[in-house]
N, CA, C and O atoms as a Tripos MOL2 file, in Angstrom:
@<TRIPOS>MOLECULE
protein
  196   195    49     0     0
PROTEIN
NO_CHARGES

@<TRIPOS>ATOM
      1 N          80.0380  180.8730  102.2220 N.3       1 UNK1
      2 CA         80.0500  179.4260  102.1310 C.3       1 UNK1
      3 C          80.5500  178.8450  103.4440 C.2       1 UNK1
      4 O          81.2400  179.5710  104.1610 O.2       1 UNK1
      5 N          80.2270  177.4210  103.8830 N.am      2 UNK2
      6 CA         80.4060  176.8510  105.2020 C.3       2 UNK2
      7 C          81.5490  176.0680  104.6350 C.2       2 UNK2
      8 O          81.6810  175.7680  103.4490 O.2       2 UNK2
      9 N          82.3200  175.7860  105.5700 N.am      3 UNK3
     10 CA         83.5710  174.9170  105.1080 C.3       3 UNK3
     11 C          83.0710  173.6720  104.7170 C.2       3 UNK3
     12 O          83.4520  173.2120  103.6400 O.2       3 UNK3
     13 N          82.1050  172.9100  105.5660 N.am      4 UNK4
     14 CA         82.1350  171.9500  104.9240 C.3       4 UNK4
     15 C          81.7190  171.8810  103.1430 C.2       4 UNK4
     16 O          82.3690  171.2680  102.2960 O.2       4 UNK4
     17 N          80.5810  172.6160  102.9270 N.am      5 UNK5
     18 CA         80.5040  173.1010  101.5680 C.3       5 UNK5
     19 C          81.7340  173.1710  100.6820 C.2       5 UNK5
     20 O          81.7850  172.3620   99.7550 O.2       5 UNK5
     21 N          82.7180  174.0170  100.8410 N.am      6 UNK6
     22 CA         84.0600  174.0500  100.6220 C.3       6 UNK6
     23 C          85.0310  172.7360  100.6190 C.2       6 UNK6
     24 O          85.9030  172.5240   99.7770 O.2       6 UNK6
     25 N          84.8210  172.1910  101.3370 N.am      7 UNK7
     26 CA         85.5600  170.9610  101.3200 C.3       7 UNK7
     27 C          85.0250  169.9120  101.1970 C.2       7 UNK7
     28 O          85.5860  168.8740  101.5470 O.2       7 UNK7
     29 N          83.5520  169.9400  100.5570 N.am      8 UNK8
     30 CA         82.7900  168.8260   99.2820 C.3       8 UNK8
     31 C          83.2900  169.1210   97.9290 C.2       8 UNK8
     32 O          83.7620  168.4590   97.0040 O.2       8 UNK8
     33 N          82.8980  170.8710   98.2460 N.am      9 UNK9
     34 CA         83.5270  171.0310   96.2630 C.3       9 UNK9
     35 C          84.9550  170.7500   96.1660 C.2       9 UNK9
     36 O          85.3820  170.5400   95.0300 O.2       9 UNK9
     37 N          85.9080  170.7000   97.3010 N.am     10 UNK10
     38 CA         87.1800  170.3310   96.4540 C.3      10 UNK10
     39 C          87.5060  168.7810   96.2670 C.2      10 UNK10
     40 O          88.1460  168.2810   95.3430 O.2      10 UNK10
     41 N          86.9100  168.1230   97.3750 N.am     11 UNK11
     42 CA         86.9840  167.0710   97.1220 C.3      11 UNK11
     43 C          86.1940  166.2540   95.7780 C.2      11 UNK11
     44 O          86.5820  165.3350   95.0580 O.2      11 UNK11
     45 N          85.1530  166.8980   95.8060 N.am     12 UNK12
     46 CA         84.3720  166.2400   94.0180 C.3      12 UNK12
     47 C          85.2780  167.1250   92.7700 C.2      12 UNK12
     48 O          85.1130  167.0930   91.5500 O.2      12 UNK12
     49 N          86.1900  167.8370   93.5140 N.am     13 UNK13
     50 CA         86.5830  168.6840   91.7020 C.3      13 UNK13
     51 C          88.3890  167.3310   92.2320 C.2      13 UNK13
     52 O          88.5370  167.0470   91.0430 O.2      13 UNK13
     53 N          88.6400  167.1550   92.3840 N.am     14 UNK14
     54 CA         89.8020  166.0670   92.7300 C.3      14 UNK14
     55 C          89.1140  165.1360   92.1540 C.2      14 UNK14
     56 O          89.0190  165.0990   90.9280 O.2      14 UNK14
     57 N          88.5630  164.2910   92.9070 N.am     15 UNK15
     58 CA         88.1920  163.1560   92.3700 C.3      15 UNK15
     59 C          87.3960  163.0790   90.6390 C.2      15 UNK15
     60 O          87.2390  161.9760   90.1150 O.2      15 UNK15
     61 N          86.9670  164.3470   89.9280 N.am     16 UNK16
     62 CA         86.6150  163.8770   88.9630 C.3      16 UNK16
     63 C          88.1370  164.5710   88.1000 C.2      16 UNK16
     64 O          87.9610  164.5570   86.8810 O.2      16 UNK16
     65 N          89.2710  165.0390   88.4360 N.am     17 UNK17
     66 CA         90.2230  164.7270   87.9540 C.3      17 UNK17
     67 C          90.9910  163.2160   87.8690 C.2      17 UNK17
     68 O          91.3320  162.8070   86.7590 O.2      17 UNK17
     69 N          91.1520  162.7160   88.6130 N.am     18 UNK18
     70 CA         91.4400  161.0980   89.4710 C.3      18 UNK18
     71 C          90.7400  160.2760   88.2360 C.2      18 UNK18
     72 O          91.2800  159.5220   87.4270 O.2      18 UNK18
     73 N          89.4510  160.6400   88.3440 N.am     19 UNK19
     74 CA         88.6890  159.4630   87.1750 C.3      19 UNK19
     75 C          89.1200  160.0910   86.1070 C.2      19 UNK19
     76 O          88.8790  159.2550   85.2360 O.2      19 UNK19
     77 N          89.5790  160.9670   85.5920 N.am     20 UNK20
     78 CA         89.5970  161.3490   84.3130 C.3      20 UNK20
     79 C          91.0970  160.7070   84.0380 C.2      20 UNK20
     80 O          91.3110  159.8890   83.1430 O.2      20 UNK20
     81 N          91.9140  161.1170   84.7820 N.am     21 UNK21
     82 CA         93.1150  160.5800   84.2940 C.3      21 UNK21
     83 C          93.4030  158.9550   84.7090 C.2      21 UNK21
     84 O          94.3950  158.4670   84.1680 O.2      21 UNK21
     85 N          92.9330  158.4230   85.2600 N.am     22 UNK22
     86 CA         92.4640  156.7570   85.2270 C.3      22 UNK22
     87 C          91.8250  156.0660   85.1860 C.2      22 UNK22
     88 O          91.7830  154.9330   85.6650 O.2      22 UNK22
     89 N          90.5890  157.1540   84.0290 N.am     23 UNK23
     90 CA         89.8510  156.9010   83.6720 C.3      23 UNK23
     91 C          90.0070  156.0350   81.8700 C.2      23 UNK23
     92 O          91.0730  156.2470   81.2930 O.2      23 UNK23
     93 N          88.9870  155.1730   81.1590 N.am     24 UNK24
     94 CA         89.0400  155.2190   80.0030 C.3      24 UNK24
     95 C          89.5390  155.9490   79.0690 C.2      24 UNK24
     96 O          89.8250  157.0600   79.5150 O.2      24 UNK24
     97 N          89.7480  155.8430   78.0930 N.am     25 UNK25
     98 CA         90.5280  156.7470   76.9110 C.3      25 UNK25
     99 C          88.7790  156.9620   76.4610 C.2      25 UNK25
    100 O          87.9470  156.0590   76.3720 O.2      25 UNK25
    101 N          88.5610  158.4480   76.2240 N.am     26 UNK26
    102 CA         87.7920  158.7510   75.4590 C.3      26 UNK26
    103 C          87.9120  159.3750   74.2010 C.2      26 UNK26
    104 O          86.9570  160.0670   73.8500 O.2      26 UNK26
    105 N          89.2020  159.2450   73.2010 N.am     27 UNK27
    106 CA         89.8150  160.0070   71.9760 C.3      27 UNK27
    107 C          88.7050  158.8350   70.9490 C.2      27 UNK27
    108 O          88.3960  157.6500   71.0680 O.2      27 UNK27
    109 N          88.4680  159.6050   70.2480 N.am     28 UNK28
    110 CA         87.8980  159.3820   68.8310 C.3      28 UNK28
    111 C          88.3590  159.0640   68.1490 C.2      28 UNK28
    112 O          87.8140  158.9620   67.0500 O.2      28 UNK28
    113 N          90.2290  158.5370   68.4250 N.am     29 UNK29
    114 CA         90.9920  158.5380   66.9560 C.3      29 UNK29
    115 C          90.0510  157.1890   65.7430 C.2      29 UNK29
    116 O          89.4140  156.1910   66.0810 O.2      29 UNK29
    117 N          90.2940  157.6460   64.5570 N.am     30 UNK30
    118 CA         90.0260  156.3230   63.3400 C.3      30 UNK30
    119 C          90.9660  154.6700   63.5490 C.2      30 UNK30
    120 O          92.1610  154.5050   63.7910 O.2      30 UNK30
    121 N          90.1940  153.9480   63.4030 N.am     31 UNK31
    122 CA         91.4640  152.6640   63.0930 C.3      31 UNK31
    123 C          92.0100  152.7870   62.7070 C.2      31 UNK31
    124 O          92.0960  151.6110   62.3530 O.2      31 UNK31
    125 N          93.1740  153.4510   61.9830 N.am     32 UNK32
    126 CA         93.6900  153.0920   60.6770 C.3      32 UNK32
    127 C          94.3770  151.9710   60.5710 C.2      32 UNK32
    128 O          94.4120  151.4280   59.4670 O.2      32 UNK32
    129 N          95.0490  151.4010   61.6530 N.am     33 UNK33
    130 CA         96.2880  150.5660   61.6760 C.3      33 UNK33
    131 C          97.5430  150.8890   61.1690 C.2      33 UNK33
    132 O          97.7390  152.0690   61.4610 O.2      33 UNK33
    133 N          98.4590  150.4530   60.5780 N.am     34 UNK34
    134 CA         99.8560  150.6580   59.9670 C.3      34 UNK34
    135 C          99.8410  151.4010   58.7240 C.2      34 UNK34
    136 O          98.9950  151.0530   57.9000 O.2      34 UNK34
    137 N         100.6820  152.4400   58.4080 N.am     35 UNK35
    138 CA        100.6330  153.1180   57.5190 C.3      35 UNK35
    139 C         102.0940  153.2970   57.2520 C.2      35 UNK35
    140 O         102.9640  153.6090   58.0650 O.2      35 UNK35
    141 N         102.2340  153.0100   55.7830 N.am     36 UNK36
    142 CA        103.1890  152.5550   55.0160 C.3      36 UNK36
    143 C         103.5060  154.0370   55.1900 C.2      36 UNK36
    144 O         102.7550  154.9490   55.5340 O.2      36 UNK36
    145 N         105.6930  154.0700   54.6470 N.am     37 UNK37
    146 CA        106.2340  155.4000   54.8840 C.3      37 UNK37
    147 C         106.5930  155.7390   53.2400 C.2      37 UNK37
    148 O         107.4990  155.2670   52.5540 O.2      37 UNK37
    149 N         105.4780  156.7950   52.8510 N.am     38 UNK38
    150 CA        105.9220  157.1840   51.3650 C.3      38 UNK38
    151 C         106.8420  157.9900   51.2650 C.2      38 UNK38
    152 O         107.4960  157.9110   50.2240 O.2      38 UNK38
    153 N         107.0830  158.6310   51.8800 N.am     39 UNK39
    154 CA        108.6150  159.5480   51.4680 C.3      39 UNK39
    155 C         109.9290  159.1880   50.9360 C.2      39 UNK39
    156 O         110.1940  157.9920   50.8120 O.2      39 UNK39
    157 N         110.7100  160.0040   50.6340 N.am     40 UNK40
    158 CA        111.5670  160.1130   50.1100 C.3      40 UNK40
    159 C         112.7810  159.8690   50.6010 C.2      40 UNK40
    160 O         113.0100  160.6800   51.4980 O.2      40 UNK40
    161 N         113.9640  158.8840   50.3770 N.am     41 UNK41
    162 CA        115.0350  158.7880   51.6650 C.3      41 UNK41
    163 C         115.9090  159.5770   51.4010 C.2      41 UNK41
    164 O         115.8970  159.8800   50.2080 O.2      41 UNK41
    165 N         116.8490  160.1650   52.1120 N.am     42 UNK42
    166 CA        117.9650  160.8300   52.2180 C.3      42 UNK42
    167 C         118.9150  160.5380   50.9500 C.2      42 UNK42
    168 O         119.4380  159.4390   51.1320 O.2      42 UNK42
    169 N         119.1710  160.8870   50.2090 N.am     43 UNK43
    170 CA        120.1120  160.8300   48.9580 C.3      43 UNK43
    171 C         121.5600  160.9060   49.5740 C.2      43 UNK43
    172 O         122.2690  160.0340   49.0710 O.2      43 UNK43
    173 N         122.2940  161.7590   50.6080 N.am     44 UNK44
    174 CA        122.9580  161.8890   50.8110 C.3      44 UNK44
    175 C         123.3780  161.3450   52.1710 C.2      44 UNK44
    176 O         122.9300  161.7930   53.2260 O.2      44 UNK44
    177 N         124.7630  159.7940   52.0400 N.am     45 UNK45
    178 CA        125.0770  159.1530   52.9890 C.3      45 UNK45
    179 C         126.0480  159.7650   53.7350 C.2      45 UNK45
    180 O         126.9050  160.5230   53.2810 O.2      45 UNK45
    181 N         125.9520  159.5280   54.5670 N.am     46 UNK46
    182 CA        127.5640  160.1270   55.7820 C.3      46 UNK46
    183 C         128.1460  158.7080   55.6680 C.2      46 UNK46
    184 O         127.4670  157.6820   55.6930 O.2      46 UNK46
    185 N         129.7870  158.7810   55.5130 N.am     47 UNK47
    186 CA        130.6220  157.5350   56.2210 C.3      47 UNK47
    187 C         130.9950  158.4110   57.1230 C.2      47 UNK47
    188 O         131.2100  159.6110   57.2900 O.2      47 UNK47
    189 N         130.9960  156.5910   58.0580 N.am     48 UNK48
    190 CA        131.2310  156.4830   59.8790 C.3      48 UNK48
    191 C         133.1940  156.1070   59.5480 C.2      48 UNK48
    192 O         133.6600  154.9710   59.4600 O.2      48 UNK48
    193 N         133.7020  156.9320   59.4700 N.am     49 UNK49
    194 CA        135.3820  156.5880   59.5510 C.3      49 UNK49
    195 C         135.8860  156.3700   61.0120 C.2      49 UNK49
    196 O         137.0710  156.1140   61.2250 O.2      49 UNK49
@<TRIPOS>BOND
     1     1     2 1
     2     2     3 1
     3     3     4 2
     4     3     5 am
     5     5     6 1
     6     6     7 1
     7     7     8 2
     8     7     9 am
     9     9    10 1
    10    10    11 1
    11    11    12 2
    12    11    13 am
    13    13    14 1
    14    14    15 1
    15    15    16 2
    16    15    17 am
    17    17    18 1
    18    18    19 1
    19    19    20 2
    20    19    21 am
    21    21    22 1
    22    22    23 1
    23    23    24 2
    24    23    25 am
    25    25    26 1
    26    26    27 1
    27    27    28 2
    28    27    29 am
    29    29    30 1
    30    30    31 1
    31    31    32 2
    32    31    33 am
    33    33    34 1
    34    34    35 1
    35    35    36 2
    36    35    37 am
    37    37    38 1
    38    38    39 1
    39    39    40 2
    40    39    41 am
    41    41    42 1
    42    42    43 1
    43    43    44 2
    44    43    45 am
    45    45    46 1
    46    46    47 1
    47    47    48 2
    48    47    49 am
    49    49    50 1
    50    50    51 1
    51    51    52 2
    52    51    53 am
    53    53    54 1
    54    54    55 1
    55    55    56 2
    56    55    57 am
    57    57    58 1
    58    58    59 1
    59    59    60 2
    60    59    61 am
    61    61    62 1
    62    62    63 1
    63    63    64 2
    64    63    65 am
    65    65    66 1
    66    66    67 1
    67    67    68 2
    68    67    69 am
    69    69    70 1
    70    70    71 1
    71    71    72 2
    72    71    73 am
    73    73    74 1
    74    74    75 1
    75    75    76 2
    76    75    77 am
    77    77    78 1
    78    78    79 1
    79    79    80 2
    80    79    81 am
    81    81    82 1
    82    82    83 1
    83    83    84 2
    84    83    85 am
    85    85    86 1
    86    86    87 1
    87    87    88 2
    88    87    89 am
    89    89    90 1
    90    90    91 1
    91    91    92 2
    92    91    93 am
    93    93    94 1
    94    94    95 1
    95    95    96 2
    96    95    97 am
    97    97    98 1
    98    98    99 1
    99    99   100 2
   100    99   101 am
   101   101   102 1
   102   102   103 1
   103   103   104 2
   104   103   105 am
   105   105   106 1
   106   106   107 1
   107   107   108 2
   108   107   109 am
   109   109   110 1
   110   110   111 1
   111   111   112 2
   112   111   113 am
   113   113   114 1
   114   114   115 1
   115   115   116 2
   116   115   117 am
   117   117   118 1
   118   118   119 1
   119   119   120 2
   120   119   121 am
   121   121   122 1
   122   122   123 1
   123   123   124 2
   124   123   125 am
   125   125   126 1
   126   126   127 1
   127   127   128 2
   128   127   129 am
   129   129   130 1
   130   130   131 1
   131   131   132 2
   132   131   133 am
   133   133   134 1
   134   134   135 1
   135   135   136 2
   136   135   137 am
   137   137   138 1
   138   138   139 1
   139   139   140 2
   140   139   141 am
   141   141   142 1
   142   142   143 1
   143   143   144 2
   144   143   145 am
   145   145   146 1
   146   146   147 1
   147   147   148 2
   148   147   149 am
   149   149   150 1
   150   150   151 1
   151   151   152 2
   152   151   153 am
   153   153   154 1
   154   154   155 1
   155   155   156 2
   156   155   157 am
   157   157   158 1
   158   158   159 1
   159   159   160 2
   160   159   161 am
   161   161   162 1
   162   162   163 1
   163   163   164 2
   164   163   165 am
   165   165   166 1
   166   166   167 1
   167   167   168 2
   168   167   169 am
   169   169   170 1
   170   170   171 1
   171   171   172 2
   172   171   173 am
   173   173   174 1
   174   174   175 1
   175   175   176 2
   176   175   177 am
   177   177   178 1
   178   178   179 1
   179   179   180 2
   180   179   181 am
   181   181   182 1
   182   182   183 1
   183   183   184 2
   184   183   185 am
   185   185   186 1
   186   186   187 1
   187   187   188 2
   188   187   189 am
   189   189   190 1
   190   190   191 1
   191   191   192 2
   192   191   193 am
   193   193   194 1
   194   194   195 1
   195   195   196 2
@<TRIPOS>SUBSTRUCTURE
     1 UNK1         2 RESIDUE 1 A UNK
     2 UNK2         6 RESIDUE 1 A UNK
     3 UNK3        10 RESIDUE 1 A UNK
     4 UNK4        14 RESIDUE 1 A UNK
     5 UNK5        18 RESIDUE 1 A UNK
     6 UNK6        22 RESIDUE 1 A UNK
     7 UNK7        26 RESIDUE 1 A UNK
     8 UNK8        30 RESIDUE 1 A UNK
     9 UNK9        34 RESIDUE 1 A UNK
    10 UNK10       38 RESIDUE 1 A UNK
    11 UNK11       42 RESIDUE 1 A UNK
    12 UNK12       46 RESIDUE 1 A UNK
    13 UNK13       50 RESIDUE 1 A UNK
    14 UNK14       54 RESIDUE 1 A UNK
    15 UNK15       58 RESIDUE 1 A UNK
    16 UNK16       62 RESIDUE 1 A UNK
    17 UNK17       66 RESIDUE 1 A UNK
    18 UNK18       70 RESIDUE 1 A UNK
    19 UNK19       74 RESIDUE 1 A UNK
    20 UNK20       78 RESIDUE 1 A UNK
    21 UNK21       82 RESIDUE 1 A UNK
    22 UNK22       86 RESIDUE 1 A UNK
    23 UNK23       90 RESIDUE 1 A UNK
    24 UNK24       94 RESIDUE 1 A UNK
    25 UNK25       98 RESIDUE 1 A UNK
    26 UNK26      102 RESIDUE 1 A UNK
    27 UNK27      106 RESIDUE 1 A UNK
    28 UNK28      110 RESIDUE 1 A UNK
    29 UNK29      114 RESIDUE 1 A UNK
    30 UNK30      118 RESIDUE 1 A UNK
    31 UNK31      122 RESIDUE 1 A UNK
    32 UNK32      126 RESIDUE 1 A UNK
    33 UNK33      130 RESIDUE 1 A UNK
    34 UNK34      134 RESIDUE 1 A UNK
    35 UNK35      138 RESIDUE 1 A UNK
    36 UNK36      142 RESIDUE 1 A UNK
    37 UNK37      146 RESIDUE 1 A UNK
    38 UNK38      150 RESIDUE 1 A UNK
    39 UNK39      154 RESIDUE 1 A UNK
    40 UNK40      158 RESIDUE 1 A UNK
    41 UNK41      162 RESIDUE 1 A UNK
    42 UNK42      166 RESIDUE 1 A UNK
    43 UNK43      170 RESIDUE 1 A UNK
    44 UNK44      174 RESIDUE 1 A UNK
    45 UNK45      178 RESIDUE 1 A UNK
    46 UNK46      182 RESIDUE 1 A UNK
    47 UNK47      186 RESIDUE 1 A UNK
    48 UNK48      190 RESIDUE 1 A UNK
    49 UNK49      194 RESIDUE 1 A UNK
């Protein structure tokens, strides 16, 4: 390989890190919005003396 060759591919493997991380969010998460907390609370209080 010729350097310059070499120092295209590192520069395009950088830069499509660069866009990726300031890039758009591409996660799939669902809407859900707010989700109520069903569990169970602690039965047992500590006193703060």
């Amino acid at each position: 390989m010729s350097i310059p060759r070499i120092i295209d591919n590192v520069i395009q493997y950088v830069s499509g890190a660069v866009s990726r991380i300031f890039g758009p969010s591409d996660d799939a998460y669902p809407n859900t919005g707010v989700q109520p907390f069903e569990g169970e609370p602690n039965r047992k209080t500590r006193s703060m003396d």
